[in-house]
N, CA, C and O atoms as CSV, one atom per row, in Angstrom:
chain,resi,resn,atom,element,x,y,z
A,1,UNK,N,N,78.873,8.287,44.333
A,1,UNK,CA,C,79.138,7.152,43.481
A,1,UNK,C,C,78.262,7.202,42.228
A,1,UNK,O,O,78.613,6.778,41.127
A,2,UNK,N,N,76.798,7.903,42.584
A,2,UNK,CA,C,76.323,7.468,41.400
A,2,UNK,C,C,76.555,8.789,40.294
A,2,UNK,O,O,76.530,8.850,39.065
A,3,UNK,N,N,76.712,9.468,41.022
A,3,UNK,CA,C,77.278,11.220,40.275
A,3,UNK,C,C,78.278,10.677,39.266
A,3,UNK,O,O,78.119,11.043,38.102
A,4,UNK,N,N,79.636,9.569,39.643
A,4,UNK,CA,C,80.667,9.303,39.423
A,4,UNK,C,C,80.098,8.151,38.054
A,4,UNK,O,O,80.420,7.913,36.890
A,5,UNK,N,N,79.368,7.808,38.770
A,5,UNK,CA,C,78.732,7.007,36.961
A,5,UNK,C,C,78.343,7.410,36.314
A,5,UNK,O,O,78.575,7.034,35.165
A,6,UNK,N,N,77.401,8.548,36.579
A,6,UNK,CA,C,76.799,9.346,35.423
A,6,UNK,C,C,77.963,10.327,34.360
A,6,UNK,O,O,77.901,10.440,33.136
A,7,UNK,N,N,79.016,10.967,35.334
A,7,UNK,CA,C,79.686,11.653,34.658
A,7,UNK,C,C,80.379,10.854,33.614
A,7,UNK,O,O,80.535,11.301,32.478
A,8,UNK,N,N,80.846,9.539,34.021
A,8,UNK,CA,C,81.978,8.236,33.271
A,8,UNK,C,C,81.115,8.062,31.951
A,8,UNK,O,O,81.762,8.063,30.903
A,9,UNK,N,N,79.190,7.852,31.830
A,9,UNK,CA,C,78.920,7.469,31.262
A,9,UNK,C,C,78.510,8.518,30.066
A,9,UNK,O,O,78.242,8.220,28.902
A,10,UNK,N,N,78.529,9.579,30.547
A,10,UNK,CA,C,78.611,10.812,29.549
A,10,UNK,C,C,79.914,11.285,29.177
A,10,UNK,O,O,79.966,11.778,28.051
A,11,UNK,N,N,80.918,11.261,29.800
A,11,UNK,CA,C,82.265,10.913,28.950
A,11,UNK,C,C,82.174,9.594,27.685
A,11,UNK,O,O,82.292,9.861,26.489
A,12,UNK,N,N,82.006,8.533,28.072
A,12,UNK,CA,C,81.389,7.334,26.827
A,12,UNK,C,C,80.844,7.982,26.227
A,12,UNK,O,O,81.471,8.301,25.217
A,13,UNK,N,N,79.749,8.470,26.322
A,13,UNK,CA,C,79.046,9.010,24.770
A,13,UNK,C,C,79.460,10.041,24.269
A,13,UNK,O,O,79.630,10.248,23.067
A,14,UNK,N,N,79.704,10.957,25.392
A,14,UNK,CA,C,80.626,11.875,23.961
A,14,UNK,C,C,81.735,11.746,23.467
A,14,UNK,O,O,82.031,12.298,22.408
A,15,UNK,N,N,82.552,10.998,24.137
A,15,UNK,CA,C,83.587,9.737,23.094
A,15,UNK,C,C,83.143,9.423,21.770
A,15,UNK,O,O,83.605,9.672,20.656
A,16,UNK,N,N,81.931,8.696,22.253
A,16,UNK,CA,C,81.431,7.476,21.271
A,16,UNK,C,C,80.940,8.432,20.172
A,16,UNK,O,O,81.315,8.228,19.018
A,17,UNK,N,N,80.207,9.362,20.427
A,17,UNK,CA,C,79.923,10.590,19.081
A,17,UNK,C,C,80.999,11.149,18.441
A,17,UNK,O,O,80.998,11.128,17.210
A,18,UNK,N,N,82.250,11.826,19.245
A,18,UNK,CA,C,83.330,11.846,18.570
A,18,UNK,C,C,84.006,11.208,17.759
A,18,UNK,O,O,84.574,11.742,16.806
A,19,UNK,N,N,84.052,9.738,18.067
A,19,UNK,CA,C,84.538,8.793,17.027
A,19,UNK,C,C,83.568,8.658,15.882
A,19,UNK,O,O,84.128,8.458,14.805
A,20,UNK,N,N,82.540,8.705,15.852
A,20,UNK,CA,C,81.511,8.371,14.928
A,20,UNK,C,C,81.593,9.269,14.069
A,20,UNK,O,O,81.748,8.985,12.881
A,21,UNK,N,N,81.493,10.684,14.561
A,21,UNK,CA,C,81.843,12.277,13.403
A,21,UNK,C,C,83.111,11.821,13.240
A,21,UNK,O,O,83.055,11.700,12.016
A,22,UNK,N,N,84.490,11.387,13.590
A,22,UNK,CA,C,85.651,11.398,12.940
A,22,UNK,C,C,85.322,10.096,11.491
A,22,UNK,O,O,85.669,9.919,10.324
A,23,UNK,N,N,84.643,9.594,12.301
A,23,UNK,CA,C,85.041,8.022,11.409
A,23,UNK,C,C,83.686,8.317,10.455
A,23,UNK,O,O,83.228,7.375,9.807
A,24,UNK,N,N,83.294,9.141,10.408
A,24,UNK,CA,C,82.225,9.447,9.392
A,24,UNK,C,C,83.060,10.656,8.012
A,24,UNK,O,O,82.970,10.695,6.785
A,25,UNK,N,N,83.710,11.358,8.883
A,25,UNK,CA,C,84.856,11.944,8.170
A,25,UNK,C,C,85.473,11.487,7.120
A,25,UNK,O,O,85.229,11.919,5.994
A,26,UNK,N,N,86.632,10.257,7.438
A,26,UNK,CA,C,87.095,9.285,7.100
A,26,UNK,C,C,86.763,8.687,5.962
A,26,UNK,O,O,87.429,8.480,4.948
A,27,UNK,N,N,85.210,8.324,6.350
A,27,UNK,CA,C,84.660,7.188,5.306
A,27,UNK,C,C,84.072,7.984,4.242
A,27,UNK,O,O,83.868,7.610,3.087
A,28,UNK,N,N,83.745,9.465,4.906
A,28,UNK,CA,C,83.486,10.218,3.032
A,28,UNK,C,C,84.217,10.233,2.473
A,28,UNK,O,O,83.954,10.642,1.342
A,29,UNK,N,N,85.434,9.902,2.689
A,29,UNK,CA,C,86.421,9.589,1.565
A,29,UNK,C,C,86.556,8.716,0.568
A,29,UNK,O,O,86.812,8.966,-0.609
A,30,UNK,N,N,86.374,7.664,1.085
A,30,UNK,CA,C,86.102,6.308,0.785
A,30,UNK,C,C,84.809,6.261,0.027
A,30,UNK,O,O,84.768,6.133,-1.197
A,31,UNK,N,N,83.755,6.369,0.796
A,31,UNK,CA,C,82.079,6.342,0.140
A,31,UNK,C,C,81.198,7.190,0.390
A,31,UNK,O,O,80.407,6.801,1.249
A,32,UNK,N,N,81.030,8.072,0.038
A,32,UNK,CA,C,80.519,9.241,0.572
A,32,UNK,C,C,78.448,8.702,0.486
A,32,UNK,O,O,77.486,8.873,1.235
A,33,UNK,N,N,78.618,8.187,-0.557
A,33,UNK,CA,C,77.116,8.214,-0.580
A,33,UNK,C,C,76.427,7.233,0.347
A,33,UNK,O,O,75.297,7.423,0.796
A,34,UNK,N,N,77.035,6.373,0.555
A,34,UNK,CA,C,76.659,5.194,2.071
A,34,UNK,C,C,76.003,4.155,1.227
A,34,UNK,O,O,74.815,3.831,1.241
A,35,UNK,N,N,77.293,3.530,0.242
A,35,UNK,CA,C,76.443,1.985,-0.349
A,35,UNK,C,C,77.285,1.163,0.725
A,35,UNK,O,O,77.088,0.196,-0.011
A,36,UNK,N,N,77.750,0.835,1.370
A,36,UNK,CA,C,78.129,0.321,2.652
A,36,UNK,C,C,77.554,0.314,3.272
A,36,UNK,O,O,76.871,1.336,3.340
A,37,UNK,N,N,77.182,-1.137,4.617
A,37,UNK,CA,C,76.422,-1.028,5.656
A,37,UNK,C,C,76.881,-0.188,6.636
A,37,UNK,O,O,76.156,0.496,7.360
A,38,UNK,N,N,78.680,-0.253,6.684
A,38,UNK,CA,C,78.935,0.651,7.874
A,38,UNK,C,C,79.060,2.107,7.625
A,38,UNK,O,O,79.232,2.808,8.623
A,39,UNK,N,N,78.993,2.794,6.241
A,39,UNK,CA,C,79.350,3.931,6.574
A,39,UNK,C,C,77.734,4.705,6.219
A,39,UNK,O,O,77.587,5.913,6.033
A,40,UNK,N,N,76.600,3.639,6.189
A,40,UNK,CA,C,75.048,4.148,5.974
A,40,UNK,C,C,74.898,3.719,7.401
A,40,UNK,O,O,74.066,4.398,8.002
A,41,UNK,N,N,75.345,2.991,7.952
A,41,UNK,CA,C,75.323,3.124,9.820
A,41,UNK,C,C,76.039,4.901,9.966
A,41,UNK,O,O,75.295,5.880,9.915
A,42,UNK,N,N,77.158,4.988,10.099
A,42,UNK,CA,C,77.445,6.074,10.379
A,42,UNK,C,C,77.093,7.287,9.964
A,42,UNK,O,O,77.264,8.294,10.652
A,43,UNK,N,N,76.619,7.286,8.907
A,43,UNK,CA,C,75.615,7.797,8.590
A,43,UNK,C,C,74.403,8.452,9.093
A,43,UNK,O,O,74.139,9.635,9.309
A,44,UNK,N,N,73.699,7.300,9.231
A,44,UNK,CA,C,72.610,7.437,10.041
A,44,UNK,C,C,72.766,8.172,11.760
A,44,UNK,O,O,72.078,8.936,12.436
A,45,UNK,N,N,73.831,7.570,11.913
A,45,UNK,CA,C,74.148,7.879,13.152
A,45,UNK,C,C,74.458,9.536,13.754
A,45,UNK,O,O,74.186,9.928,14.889
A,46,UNK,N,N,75.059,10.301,12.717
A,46,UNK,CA,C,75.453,11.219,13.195
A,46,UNK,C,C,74.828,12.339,12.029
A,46,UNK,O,O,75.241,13.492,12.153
A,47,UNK,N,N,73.980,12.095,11.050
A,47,UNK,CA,C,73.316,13.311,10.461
A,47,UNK,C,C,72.188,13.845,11.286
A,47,UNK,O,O,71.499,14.771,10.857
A,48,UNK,N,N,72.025,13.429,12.169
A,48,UNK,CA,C,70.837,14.180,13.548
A,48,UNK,C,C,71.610,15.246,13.939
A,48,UNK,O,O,71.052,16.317,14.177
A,49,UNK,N,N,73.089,15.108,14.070
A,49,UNK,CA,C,74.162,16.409,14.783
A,49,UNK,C,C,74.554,16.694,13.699
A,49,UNK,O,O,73.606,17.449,13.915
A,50,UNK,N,N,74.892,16.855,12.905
A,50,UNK,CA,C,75.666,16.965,11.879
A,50,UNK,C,C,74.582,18.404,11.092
A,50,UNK,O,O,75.021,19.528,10.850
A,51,UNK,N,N,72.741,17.799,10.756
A,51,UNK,CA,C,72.199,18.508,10.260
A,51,UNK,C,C,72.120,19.896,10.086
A,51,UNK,O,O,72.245,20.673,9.139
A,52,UNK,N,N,71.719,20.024,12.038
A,52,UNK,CA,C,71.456,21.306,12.634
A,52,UNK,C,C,72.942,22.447,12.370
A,52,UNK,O,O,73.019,23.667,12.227
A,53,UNK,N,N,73.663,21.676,12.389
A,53,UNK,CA,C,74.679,22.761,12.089
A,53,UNK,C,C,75.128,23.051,11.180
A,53,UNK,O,O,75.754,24.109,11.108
A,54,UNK,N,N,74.956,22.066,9.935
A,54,UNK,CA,C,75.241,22.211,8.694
A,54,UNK,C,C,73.830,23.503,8.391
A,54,UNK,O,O,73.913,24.246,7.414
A,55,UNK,N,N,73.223,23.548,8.881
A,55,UNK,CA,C,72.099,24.941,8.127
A,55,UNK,C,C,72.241,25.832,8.934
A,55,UNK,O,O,71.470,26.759,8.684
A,56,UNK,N,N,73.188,26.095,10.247
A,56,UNK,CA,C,74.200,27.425,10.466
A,56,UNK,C,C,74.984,27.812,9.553
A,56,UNK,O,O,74.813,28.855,8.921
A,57,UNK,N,N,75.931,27.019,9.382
A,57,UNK,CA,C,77.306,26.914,8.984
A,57,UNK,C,C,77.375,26.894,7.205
A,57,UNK,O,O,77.778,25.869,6.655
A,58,UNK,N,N,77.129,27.595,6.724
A,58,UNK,CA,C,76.985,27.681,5.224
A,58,UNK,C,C,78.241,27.020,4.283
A,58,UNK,O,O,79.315,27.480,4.670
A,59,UNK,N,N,78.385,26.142,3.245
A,59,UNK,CA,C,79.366,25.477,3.311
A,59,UNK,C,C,80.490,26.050,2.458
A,59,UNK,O,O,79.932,26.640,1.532
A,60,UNK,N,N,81.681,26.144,2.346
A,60,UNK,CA,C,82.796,27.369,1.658
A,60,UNK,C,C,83.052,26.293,0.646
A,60,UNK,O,O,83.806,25.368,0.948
A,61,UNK,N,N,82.364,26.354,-0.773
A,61,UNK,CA,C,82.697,25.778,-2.201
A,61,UNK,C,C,82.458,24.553,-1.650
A,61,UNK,O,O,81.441,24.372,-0.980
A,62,UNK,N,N,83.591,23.325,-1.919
A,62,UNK,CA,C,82.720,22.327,-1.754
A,62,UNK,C,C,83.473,21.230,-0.256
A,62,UNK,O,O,83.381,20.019,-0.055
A,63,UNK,N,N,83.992,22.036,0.329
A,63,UNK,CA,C,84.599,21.457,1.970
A,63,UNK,C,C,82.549,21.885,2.561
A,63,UNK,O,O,81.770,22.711,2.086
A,64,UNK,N,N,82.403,21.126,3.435
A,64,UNK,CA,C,81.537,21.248,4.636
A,64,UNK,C,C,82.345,20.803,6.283
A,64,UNK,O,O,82.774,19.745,6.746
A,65,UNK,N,N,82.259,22.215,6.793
A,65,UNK,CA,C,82.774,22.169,8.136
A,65,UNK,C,C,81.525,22.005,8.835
A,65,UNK,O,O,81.413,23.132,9.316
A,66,UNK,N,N,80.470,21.338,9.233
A,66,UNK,CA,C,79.938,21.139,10.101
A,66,UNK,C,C,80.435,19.973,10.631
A,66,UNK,O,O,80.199,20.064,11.836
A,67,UNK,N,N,81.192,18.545,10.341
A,67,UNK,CA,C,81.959,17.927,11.311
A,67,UNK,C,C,83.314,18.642,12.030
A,67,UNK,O,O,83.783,17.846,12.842
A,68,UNK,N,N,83.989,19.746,11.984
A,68,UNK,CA,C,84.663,20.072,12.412
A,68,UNK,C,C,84.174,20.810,13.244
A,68,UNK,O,O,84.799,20.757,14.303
A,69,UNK,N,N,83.048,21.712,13.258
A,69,UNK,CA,C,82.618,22.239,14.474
A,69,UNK,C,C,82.181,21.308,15.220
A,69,UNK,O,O,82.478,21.486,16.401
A,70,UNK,N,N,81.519,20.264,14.984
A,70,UNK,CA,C,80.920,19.151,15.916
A,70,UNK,C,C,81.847,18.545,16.871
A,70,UNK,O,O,81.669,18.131,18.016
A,71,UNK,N,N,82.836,18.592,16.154
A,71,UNK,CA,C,84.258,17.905,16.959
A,71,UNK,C,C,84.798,19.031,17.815
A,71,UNK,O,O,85.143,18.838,18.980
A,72,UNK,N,N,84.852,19.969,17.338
A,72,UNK,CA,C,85.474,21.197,18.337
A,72,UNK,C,C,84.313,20.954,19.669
A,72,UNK,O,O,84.760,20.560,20.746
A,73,UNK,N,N,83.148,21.158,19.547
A,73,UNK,CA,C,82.146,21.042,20.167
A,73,UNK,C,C,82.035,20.448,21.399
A,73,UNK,O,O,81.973,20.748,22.591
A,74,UNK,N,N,82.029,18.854,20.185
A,74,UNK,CA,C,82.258,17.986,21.676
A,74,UNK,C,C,83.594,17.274,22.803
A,74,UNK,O,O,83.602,16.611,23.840
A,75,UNK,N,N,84.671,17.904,21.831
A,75,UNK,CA,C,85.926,18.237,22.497
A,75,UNK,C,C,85.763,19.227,23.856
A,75,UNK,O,O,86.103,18.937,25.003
A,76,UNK,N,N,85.329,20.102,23.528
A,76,UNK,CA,C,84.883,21.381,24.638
A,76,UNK,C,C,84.044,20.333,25.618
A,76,UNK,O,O,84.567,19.659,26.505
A,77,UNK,N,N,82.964,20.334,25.353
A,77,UNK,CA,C,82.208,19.254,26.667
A,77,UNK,C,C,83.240,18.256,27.313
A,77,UNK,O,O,83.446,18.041,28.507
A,78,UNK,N,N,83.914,17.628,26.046
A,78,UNK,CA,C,84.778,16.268,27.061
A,78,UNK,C,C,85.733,16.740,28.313
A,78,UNK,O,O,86.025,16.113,29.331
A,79,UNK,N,N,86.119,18.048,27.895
A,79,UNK,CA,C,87.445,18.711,28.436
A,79,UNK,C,C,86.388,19.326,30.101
A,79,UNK,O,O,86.630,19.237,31.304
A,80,UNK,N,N,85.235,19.912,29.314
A,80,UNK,CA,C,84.419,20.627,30.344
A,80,UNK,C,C,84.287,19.951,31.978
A,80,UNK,O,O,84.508,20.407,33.100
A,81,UNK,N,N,83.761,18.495,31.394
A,81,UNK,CA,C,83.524,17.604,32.865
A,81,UNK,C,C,84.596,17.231,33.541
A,81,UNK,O,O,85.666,16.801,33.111
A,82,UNK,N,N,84.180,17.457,34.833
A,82,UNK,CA,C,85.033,17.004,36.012
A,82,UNK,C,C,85.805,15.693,36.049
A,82,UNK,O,O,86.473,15.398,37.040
């Protein structure tokens, strides 16, 4: 049972990160620089993951795929658990 919560509750968060890199996506469209509370929340929220891979991932002109690997990423984990 409690195996069964832990797994449910790590499905939630890597949900909840997935939506956050999509909807961070999204809102660079809209405001990229974060004069908004919500998209300097989202912001905040997901340049901790976002960073580390953006200084792998070198960026091609002016697209940056480090949210798309992040999403591939944590797609793979969601799919991974039981």
């Amino acid at each position: 049972m409690f195996v069964e919560f832990l797994l449910n509750f790590a499905r939630f968060v890597l949900m909840g990160l997935w939506l956050a890199v999509l909807g961070r996506v999204l809102i660079s469209w809209v405001d990229p620089t974060g004069r908004n509370s919500a998209s300097a929340f989202l912001i905040q929220l997901t340049e901790p993951i976002l960073a580390p891979v953006r200084k792998v991932v070198p960026r091609a002109g002016m697209f940056d795929f480090s949210p798309l690997i992040v999403i591939l990423i944590l797609g793979v984990l969601l799919r991974s658990l039981p």
